[in-house]
N, C-alpha and C positions, 0 to 999 in steps of 0.2 A: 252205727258202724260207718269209717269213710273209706267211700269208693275210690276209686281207682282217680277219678280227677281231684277231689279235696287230695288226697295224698300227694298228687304232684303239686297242687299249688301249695301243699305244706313244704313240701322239698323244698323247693325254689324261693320260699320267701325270703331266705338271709341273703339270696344271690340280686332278688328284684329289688332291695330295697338300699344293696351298697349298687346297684347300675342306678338307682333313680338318683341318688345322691351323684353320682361322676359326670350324671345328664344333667342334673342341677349347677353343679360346679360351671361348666361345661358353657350352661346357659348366660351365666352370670358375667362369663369375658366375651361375651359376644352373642348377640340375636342369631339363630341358627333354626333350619329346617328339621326336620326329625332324622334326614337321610343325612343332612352335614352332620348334625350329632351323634348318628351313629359309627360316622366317618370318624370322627374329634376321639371317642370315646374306645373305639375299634371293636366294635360288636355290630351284630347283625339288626339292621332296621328292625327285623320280627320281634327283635328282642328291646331294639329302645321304644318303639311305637309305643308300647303299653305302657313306658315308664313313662311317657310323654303326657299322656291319657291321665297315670296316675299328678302327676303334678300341676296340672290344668286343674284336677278336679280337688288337691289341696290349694289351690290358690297362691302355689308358689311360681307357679310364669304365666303369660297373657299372649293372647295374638299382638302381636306388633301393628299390623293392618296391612303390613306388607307379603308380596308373596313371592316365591321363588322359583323357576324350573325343579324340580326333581329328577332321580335316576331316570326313571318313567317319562320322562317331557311334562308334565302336568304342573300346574300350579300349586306349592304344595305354600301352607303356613310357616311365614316367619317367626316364631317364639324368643320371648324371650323377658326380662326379671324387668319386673316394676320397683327404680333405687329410691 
């Protein structure tokens, strides 16, 4: 039987998977931090972070090597698509 979190991560899967494709789009015209792309995309960082997470770990974007200010002052990862 699924708990109370497999249910929501069932809810949300058709929602997380058209945001990881708009972050992906998103990526493609341009290297971007996770906060500019949640900027680009108009969603809440809580919500691109993990799309970000998930396409790092399909191999579809790379660290740049560069880094950027974020919201926070911090140095955050430039991302972005290997042509």
């Amino acid at each position: 039987k699924a708990g109370p979190s497999r249910k929501a991560a069932l809810s949300i899967k058709p929602y997380a998977i058209n945001l990881r494709e708009r972050c992906f789009r998103a990526l493609c015209q341009i290297p971007m931090t996770a906060d500019e792309t949640a900027q680009v995309v108009e969603k809440s960082i809580l919500s691109v972070r993990p799309r970000i997470a998930e396409l790092v770990k399909l191999g579809k974007i790379t660290d740049t090597g560069k880094r950027r200010a974020n919201q926070s002052g911090k140095d955050a990862t430039v991302w972005g698509v290997e042509l």
